[in-house]
N, C-alpha and C positions, 0 to 999 in steps of 0.2 A: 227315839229320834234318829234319824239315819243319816250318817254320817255323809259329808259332803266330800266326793273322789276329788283332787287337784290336779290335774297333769303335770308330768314336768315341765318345769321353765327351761325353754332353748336358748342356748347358748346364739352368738352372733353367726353361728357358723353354723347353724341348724341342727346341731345336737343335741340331746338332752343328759348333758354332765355337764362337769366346769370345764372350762378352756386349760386347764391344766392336764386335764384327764382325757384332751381332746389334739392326737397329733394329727399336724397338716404338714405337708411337703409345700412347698414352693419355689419354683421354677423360678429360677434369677437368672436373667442374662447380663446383669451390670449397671444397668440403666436404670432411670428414675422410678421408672412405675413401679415395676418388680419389687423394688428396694422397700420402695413405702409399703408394701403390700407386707412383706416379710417383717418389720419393722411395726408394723400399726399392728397382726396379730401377736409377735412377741409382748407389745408393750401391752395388750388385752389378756395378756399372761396363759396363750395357745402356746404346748410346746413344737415349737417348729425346728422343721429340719429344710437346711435353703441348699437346694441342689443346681448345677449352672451344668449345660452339656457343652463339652469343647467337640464343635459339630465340623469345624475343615482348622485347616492349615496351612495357607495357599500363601507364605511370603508374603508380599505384597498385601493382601489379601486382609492379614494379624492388623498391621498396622493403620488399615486404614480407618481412619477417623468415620464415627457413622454407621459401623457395623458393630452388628449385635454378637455375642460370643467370641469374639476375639481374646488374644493375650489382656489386653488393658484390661478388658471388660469380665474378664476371671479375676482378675486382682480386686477389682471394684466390688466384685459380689463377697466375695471375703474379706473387701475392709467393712463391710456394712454389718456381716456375720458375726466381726470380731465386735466391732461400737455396741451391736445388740445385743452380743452373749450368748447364740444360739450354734451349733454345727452347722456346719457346710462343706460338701462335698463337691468336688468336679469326675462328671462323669466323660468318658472318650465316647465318644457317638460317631466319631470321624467315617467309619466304614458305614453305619448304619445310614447315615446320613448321607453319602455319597449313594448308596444304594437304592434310598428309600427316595430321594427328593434331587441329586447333581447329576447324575443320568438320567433320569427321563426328564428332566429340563432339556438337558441336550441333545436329545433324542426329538422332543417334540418340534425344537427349535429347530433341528434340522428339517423337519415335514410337514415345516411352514406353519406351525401353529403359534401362538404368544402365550405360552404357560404363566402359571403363577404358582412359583416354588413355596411364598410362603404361606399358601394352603397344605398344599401336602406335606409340608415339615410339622404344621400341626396337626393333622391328621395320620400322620403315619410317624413318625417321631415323640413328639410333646405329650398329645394326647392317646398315644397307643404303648410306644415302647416306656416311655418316662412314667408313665399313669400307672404300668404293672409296677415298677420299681417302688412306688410310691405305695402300693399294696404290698410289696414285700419287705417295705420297711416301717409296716403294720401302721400306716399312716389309715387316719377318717376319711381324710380327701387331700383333695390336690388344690392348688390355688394360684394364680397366675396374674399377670399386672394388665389382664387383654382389658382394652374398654367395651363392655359387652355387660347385660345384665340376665340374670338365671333368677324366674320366681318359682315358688312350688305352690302349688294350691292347695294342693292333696291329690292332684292329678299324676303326679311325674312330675319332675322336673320341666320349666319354658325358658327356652334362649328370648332375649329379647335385646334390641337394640339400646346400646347404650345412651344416657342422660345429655351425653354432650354428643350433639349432631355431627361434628367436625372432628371429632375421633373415635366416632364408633367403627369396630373393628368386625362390627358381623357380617360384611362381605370375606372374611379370610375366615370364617370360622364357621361358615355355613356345616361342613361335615361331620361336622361333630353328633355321634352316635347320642341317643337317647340315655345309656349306657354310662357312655364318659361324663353326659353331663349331669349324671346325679351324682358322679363323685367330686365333681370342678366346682370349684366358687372362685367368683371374680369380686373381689372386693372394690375396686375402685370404678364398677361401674354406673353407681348413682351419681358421681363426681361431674358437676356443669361446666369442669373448665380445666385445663390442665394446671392452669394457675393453682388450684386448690391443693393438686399433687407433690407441688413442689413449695409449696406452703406446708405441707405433713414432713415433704425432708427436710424443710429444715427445723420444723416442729421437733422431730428427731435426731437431729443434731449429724445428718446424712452426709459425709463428704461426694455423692453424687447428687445434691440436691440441684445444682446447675449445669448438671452434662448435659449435651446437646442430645435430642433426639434423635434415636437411629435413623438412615435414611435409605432408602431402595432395597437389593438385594444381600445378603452380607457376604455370600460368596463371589459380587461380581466386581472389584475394586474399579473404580472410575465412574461404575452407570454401564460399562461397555460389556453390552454382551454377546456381539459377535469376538470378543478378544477373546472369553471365557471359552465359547464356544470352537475357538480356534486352536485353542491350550488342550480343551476336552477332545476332540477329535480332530486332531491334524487333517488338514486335508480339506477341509470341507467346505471349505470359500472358494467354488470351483465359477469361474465367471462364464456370462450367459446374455442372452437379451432383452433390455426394458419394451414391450409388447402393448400399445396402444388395445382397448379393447375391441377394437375394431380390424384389429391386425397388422397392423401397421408397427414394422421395426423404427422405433425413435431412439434406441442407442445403444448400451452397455453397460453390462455390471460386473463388479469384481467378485459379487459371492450372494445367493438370494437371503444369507443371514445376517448380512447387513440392513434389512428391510423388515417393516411391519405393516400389518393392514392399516390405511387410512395415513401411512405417511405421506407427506408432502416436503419437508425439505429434504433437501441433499441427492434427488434422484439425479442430476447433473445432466438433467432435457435441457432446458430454459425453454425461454421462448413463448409466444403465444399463451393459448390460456395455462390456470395452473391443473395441474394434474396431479392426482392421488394416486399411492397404492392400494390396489381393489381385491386382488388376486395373485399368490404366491403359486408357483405353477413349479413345485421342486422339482417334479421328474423332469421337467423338459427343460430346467435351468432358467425360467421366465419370470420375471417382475411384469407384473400384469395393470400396469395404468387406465385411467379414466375419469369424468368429470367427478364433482363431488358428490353429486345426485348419485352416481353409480353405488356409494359406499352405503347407500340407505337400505335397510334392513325389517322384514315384517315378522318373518317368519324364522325362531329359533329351535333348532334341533337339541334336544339334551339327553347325556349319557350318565350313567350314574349316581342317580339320582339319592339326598338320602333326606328322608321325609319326616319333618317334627313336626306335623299339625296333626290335627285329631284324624283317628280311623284311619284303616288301609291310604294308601298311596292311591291305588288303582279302583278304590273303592266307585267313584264317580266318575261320569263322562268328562268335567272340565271344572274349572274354578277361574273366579272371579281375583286376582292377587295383587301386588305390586312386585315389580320384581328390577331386581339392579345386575346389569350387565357389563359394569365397570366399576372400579371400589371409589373411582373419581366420580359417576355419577349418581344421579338422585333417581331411588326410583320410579317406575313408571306402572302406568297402569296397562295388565295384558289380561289374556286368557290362559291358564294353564290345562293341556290336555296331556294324561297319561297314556301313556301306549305299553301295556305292563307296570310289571313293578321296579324297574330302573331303569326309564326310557321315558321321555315326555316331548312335548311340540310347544311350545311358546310361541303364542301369536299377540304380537305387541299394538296394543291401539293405534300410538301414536312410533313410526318407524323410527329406527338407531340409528347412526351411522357410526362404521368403525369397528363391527363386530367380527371379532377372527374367534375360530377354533383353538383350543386352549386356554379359554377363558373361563371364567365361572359365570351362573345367572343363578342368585338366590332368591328366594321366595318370601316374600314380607304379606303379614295380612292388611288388607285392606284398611281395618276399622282399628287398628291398634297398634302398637311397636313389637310385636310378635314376631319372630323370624321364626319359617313355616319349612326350612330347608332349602335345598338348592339342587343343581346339576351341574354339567360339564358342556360347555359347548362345542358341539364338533361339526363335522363333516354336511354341506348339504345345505345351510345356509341361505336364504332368499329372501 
């Protein structure tokens, strides 16, 4: 009689040992999600080690309520550490993090683009620098509070859009390498409501189970990021002309960093109809106005492309995708053509309006919750 082979039984974390024999790192910034995350694997008896990075130190900046990493929000990750019984360490990122993610915000914003810092802090901080540390502290994986969901088939590892529509976070997390994401798991992204999350902290007996949700940037206190911008490179609100698209001087500005594409309040025209910003014109110091029709967009340029769907990137002439151009909008249906391997053309069915350089456009499949990767959008625009 021949014996019957058993597999092992996987642990919730896709291992095959007990959750004891299974360490995970986990990235705390002080906030709810994080907490539960750390929290619900300790109490699944994972040994965890809960890491928080102190990423700036901007005064003003520690204390504002709503930002992630801050003074409070170190304290909070190590009351949660201590309630649960596990280590936690605070790592200085301050340099890396000004290097990797507060300079080229500044940079891009000065050349008229609308970055999104908190992509690249998880792309080049969380999940680059924080990820090795997390393998030298002989950790399985890493695991994080993002709402986003990772299945494995037996293919590789798949990102896929999280359970709950209204906080799925895989527009910020499109870059994430093939790589990272066999070692990342997101625990709370089956979760339909945040309600649920904060129903675990107090499950857990969480003294952050009612802090407010982070909100905007964390290193820009107020929302104001010509201030930031003013602080980071003195100088640089050098004032100029608001520039009808037809040429026509309608007034003056104090700095073209006070401006984004598709703004409409605050240009200080009045008058007749309303007018958008269409075009950021740095070198020549020009706020570029025009009707709304003008901000409508078909055709998208993308640079740096990083590809999670099956097969080469550049393997095919074009694909069929949805793709979101805003982390505020719902996707849409386009065309994706490659032009190489980290370079693409997005032609959107139905036109955008609002699309600046410095933004992301990620790749959704069509017939499924599958996130296919994304790019950068730049230069060239139509």
């Amino acid at each position: 009689m021949t014996a019957v082979q058993t597999l092992p039984k996987l642990n919730s974390l896709g291992f095959a040992k007990a959750p004891a024999d299974t360490r995970v790192l986990v990235a705390m910034s002080g906030g709810v999600d994080s907490s539960v995350v750390a929290a619900m694997l300790a109490d699944e008896g994972y040994d965890v080690v809960g890491v928080t990075l102190q990423l700036y130190d901007h005064g003003a900046a520690l204390a504002k309520k709503g930002a992630c990493c801050a003074g409070r929000d170190i304290h909070d990750a190590r009351r949660v550490a201590e309630e649960m019984g596990f280590p936690h360490y605070v790592l200085d990122y301050e340099n890396k993090f000004r290097e990797s993610v507060i300079d080229e915000f500044a940079d891009a914003y000065l050349a008229g683009a609308t970055p999104v810092p908190c992509i690249r802090c998880n792309e080049r901080v969380k999940f680059r620098d924080l990820l090795e540390t997390a393998k030298d502290l002989n950790a399985d994986c890493m695991a994080t509070g993002h709402y986003i969901q990772r299945f494995d088939f037996g293919n590789g590892a798949e990102l896929h859009s999280a359970a709950d529509g209204a906080r799925d976070q895989s527009y910020f997390l499109f870059s994430t390498t093939p790589d990272q994401l066999d070692y990342l798991r997101f625990p709370l992204g089956h979760l339909t409501s945040k309600a649920e999350t904060r129903a675990l902290a107090r499950k857990y007996g969480l003294p952050v189970a009612d802090k407010p949700d982070s909100q905007d940037i964390c290193f820009v206190p107020n929302g104001s990021y010509a201030a930031v911008i003013e602080k980071l490179r003195p100088g640089s609100a050098e004032p100029g002309d608001i520039v009808h698209l037809d040429g026509r001087v309608l007034g003056t500005h104090k700095g073209v960093i006070h401006y984004t594409i598709g703004q409409r309040r605050g240009l200080g025209i009045g008058g007749g109809e309303p007018y958008y910003v269409v075009k950021l014109d740095v070198d020549n110091r020009r706020v570029i106005v025009g009707p709304k029709e003008a901000l409508s967009t078909r055709t998208v340029p993308l640079k740096e492309i990083n590809w999670l769907g099956e097969g080469a990137f550049d393997a095919v002439a074009e694909r069929h995708v949805l793709v979101r151009v805003r982390s505020t909008r719902p996707p849409r249906e386009a065309i994706l053509r490659p032009i190489g391997k980290t370079h693409a053309e997005v032609e959107l069915l139905t036109p955008e309006e609002g699309i600046s350089p410095g933004q992301a456009c990620v790749f959704y499949a069509p017939d499924s919750s599958r996130v296919l990767g994304g790019g950068w959008i730049w230069r060239g625009i139509t």
